[in-house]
C-alpha positions, 0 to 999 in steps of 0.5 A: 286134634289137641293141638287144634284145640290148643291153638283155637283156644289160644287164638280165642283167649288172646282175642277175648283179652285185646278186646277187652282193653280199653281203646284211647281215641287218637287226636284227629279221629273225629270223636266228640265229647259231651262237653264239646257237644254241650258247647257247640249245642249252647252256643247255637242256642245263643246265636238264634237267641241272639238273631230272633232279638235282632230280628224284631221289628222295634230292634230293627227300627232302633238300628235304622234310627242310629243309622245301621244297617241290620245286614252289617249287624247280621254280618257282625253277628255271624262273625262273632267267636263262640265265647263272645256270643255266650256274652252277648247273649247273657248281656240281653238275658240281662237287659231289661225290657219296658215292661219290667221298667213299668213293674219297677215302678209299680213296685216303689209305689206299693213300697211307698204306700205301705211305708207310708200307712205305717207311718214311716214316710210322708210321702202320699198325703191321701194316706192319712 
């Protein structure tokens, strides 16, 4: 019965102990890791954002006036690496739209105006 004992509780420790070690993923078993779902997660994200631009109907009436045709930019779009649709992507975050064109020019309005009735510039004659 010693012996039994002694045997079971070898086999017991020497599984507790390569249990316990960590395991290193070999190359080609299919993990992922955070960063490389973050990515592919992103860079989905860029190319809907990209398709849904290039969807609108004034995208597609603007590609037709240059004489374009949107399944050729669909096809370009689909072809596009993972690092040139983040930039494309940034590229129209950035661009800006005709509202803030109309904003802006609010804008050096109101700044004029105030200049202007501090007494800075002379530019609105009815501020006097």
């Amino acid at each position: 019965m010693n012996i039994l004992r002694r045997t079971v509780s070898l086999l017991l420790i020497a599984t507790l102990l390569l249990g316990s070690l960590p395991v290193a993923a070999a190359p080609g078993t299919g993990l992922v890791g955070t960063e490389d779902a973050l990515a592919a997660n992103q860079t989905s994200t860029d190319r809907q954002q990209i398709r849904e631009i290039l969807a609108r109907d004034d995208v597609q009436q603007q590609l037709l006036a240059q004489g374009v045709d949107p399944r050729d930019v669909k096809a370009r779009v689909a072809a596009l690496s993972d690092d040139e649709a983040r930039q494309m992507a940034a590229q129209l975050e950035d661009l800006p739209a005709g509202a803030s064109v109309v904003g802006a020019l609010f804008a050096v309005f109101v700044i004029l105006l105030v200049t202007d009735i501090l007494g800075l510039t002379d530019v609105y004659p009815f501020t006097r």
